[in-house]
C-alpha positions as CSV (number, residue, x, y, z in Angstrom):
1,X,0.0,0.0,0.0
2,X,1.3,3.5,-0.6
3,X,2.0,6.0,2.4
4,X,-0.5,8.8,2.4
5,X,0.2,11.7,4.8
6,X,-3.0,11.3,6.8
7,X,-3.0,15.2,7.0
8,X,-2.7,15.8,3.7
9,X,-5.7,13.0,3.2
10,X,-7.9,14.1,6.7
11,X,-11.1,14.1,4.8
12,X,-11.1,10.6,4.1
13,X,-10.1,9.4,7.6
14,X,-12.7,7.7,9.6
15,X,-13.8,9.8,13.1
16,X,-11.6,8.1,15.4
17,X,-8.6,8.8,13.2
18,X,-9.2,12.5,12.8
19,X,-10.0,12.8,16.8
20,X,-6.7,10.8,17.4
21,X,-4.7,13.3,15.1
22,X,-6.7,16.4,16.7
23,X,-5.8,15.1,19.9
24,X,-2.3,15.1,18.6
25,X,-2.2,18.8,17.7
26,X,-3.6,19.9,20.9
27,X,-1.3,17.7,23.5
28,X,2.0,19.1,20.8
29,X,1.0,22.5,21.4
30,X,1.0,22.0,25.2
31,X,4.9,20.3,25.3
32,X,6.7,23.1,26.8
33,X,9.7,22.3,24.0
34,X,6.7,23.2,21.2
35,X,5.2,26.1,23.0
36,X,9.0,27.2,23.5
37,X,9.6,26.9,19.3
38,X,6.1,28.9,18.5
39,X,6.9,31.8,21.2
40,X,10.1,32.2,19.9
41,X,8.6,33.2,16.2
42,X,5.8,35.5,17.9
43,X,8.2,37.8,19.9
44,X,10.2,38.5,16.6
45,X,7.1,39.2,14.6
46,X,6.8,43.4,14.2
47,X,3.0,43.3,14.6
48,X,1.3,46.7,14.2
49,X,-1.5,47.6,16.1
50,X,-4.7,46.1,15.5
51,X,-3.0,43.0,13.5
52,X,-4.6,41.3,10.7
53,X,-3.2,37.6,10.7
54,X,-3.7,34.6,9.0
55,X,-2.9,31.3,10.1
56,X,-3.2,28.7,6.9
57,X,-3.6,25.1,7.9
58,X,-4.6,26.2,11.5
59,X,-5.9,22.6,13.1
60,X,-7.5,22.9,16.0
61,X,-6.3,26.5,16.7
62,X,-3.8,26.1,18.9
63,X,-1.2,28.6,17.4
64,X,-3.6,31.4,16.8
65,X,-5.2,31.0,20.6
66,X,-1.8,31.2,22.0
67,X,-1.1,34.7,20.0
68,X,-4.5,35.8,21.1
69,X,-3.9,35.1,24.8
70,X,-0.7,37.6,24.1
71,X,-0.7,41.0,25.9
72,X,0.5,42.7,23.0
73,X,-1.8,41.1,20.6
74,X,-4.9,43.7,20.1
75,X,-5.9,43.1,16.5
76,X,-8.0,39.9,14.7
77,X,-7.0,36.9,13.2
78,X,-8.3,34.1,11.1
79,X,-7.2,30.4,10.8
80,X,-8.5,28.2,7.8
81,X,-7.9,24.2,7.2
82,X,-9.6,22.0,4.7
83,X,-11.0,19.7,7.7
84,X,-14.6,20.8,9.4
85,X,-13.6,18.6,12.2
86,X,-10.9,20.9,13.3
87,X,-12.9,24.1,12.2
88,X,-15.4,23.0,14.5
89,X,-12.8,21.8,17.4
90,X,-10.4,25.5,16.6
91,X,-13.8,27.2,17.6
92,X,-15.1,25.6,20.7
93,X,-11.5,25.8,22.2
94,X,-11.6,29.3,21.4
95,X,-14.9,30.2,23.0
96,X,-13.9,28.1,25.9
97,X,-10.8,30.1,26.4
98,X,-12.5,33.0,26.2
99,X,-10.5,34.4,22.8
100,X,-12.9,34.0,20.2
101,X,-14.1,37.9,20.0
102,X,-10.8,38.1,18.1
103,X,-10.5,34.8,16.4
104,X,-12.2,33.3,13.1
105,X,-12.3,30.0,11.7
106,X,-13.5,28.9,8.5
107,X,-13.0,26.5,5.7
108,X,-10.5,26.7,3.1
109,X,-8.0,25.2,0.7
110,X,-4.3,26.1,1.4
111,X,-3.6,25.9,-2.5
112,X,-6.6,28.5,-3.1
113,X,-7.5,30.9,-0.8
114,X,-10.4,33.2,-1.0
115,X,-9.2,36.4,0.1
116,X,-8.0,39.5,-2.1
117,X,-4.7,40.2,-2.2
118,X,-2.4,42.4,0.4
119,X,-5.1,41.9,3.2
120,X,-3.1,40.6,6.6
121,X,-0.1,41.8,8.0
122,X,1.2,38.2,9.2
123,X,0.3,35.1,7.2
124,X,1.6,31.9,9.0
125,X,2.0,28.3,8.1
126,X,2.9,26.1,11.2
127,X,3.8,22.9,10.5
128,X,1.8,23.0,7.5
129,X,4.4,23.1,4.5
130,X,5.6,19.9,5.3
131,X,1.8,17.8,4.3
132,X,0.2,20.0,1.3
133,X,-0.1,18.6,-2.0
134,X,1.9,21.9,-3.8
135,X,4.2,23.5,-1.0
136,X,4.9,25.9,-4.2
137,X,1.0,26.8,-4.8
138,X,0.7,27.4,-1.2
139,X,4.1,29.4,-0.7
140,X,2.6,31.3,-3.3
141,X,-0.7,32.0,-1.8
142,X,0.5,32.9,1.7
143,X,2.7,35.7,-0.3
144,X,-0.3,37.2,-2.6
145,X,-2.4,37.6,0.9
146,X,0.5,39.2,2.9
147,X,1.1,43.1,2.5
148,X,4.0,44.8,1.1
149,X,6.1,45.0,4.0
150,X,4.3,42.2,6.3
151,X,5.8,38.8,7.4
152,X,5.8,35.3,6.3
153,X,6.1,32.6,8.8
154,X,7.4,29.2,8.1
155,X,7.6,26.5,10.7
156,X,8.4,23.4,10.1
157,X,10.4,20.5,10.5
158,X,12.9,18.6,8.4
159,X,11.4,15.2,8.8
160,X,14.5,13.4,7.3
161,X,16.2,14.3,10.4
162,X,13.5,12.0,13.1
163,X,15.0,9.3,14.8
164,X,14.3,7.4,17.5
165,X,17.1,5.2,19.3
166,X,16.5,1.4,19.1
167,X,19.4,-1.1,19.6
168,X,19.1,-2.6,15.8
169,X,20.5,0.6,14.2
170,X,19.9,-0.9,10.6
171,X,15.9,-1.8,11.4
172,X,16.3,1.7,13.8
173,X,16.7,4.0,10.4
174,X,14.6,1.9,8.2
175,X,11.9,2.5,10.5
176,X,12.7,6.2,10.8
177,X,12.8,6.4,6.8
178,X,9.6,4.7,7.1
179,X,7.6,6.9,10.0
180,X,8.6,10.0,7.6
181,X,7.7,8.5,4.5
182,X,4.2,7.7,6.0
183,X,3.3,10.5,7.5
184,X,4.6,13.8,5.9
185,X,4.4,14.8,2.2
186,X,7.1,17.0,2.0
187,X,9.9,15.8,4.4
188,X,12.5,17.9,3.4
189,X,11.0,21.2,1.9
190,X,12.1,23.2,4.6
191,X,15.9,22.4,3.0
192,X,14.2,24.6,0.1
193,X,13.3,27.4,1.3
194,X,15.8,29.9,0.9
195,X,15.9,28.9,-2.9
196,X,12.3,29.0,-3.1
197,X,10.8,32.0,-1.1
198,X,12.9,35.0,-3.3
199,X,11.3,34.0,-6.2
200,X,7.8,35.0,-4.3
201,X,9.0,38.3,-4.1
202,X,9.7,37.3,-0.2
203,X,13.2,37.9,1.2
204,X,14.2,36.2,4.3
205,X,14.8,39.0,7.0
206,X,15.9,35.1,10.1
207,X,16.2,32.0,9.7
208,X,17.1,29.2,12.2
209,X,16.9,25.8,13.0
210,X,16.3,24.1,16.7
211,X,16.8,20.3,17.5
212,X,13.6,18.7,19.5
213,X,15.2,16.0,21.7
214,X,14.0,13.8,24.2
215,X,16.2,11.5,26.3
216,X,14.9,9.4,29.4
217,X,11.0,10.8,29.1
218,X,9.1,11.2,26.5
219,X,6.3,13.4,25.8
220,X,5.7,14.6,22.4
221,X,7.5,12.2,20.9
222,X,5.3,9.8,22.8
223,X,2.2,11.2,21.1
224,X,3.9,11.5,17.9
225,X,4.5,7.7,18.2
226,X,1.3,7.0,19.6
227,X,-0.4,9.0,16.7
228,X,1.8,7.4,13.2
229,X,2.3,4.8,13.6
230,X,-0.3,3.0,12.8
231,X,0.1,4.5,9.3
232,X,3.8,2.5,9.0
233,X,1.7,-0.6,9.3
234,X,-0.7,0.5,6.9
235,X,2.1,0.9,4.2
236,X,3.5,-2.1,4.4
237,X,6.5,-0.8,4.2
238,X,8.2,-2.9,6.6
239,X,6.8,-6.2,8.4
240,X,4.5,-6.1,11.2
241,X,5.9,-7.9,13.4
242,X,8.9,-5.6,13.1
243,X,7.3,-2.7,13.9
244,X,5.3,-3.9,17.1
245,X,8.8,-4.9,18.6
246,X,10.3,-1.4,17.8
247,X,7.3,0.3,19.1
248,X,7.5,-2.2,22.2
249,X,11.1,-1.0,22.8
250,X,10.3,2.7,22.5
251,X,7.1,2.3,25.1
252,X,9.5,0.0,27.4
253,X,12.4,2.8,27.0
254,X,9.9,5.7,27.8
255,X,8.9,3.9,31.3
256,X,12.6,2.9,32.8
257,X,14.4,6.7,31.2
258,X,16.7,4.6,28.7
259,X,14.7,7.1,25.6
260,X,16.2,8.7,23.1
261,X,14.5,10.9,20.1
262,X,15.2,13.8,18.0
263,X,14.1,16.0,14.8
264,X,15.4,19.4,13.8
265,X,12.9,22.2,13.3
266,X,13.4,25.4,11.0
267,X,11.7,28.9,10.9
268,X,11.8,31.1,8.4
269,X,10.7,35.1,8.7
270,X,10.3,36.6,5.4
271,X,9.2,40.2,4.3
272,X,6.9,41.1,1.4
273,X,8.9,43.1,-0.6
């Protein structure tokens, strides 16, 4: 069977599959190491008063509920994904929190968005790059909507670079290939970027790149585990039984603090010129 990024594919997932991968985005966006990458984007962001931001491929909201719960933050923003489920979700989080006077949701493709030109100040695609079906279409679309002068945000991480420790280091990177291959589109775009964005009339103003690592506990690499890998077994990439005794290892690991797991992630700040 062929890998299918079940992002990229979340409207033909049964229910249980899209509530496991919400679940996902909400427990990543409360690991302090996340919430430690996203704030360290924000605070460099120039944002003039009363904002206008766009978050494209938002999930369940999480980013654009942590900018809103900002002090500084006093302007609107928007968040579109292609699911309903996570339309729905982004919403109720945001009433519950008490942050939805200045937040939207609303259905969209990433590829096509249905705004005029030059209308936010910020557009922001957070670990979105790495699932859509044209990073280029998208790239492109996020720099039409952004006004001369406003920022581009791309976060992401470089997927080729996940690994997990496991004591057969040949099966170890097979099945690291393999957990990549299944579950983002694009593992390596972010490696593009700089070639890429100038052409979209968007010049990199920072750049830089942080290492995720988790050794003894495990927390979001946990979930990310929990989460994908199903979708290794559904390639059938590599054998079952394989797979249950790495995934066996890696839950054993977790529990006696003998864990070991890393990805680099990028971010990329770019002006509208």
């Amino acid at each position: 069977m062929a890998a299918r990024d079940p992002h990229r594919f979340i409207n033909e997932l049964d229910e249980t599959s899209v509530e496991r991968i919400a679940s996902r985005l909400e427990s990543r966006a409360q690991d302090d190491v996340f919430s430690r990458l996203l704030d360290g984007y924000v605070a460099r962001l120039a944002l003039p008063s009363r904002a206008s931001i766009l978050e494209v491929g938002c999930g369940t909201g999480a980013v654009l509920r942590s900018i809103a719960r900002r002090s500084d933050f006093t302007g609107q923003a928007i968040g579109v994904d292609h699911c309903q489920s996570f339309i729905d979700a982004a919403s109720a989080f945001a009433q519950a929190e008490g942050v939805d006077d200045r937040l939207a949701f609303r259905m969209g493709d990433a590829h096509k968005l249905d705004f005029p030109p030059a209308t936010f100040d910020v557009v922001i695609a957070h670990t979105l790059i790495s699932h859509v079906t044209e990073p280029m279409a998208v790239l492109g679309e996020m720099a039409r909507l952004v006004r001369p002068g406003g920022t581009v945000v791309v976060f992401d991480g470089d997927y080729a670079s996940l690994t997990y420790a496991y004591r057969d280091h040949s099966f170890g990177q097979r099945m690291d290939s393999a957990l990549s291959f299944s579950t983002f589109n694009n593992p390596r775009i972010m490696r593009d970027l700089p070639r890429l964005l100038p052409g979209l009339g968007l010049k990199v103003e920072a750049a830089w790149g942080e290492a995720v690592v988790e050794i003894g506990h495990a927390s979001y690499f946990r979930s990310f585990a929990e989460t994908y890998v199903p979708y290794v077994k559904n390639t059938g990439l590599l054998p079952a039984q394989s797979i249950e005794a790495w995934y066996r290892e890696q839950r054993q690991a977790m529990e006696n603090g003998t864990f070991f797991a890393a990805c680099n992630y990028y971010t990329y700040l770019a002006r509208r010129v």
